[in-house]
N, C-alpha and C positions, 0 to 999 in steps of 0.2 A: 402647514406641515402637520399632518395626523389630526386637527382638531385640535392641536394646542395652543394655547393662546401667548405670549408675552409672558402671562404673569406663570402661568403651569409651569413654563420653562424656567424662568427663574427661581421659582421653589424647588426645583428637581435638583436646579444647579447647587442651591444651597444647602439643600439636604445632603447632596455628594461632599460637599466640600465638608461641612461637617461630618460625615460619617469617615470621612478617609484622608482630612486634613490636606492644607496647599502644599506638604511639600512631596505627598503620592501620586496626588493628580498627574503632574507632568510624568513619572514615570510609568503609570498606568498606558497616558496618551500614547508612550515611546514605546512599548511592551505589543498595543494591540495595533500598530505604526508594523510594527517588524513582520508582527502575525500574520499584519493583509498583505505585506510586501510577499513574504515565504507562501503563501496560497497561491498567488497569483502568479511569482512565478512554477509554483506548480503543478499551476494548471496548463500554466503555456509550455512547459515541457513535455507534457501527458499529450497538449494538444498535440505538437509539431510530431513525438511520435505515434501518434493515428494515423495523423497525414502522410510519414514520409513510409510506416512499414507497409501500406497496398502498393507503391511505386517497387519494393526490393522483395516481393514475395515472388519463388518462383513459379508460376502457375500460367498454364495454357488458356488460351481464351476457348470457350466452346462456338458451337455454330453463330450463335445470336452476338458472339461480339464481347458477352459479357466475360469475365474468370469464371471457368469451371473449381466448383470447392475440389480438390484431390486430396488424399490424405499423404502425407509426408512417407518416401520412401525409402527407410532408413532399414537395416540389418533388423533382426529378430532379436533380443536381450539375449543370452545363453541362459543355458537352462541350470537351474541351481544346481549345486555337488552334492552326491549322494551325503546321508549322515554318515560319520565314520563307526566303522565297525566296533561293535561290544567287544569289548575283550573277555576271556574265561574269567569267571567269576570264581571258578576251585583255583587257578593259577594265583589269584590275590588271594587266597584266605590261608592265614598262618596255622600251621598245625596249631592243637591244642596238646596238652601234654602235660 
């Protein structure tokens, strides 16, 4: 395994155990337990939807068989509202007096 031998392994082990004492270890073990559990299942999520969005996409096959790429044909956004009108600048300023 990598070139290691018996004895490499056990000094690694024992430098861990020393540097993070027996009673981290096992929580460390349970910590990076959950980590690979949560990746994996999120990859098989990410998988399954790859797989199931080309089956619900709506798109016409072209000549050869294959999906033609189309672009989505949805309404135009509406166009923004004008700014609102400046009010008179002499209507707000207080006599002086």
């Amino acid at each position: 395994m990598f070139g290691l031998g018996q004895w490499e392994l056990l000094v690694i082990f024992l430098v861990v155990l020393l540097l993070f004492g027996a009673r981290r270890i096992p929580e460390m073990a349970q910590g990076l337990g959950k980590g690979i559990k949560e990746f994996r299942k999120a990859m098989r999520d990410v998988q399954e939807e790859v797989d199931i969005s080309p089956k619900n996409a709506n798109a016409s096959p072209s000549i050869g068989g294959t999906v033609a790429n189309q672009a989505p044909t949805s309404p135009a956004p509406p166009a923004a509202a004008p700014p609102p009108a400046a009010s008179d600048s002499a209507s707000s300023e207080t006599p002086k007096g």
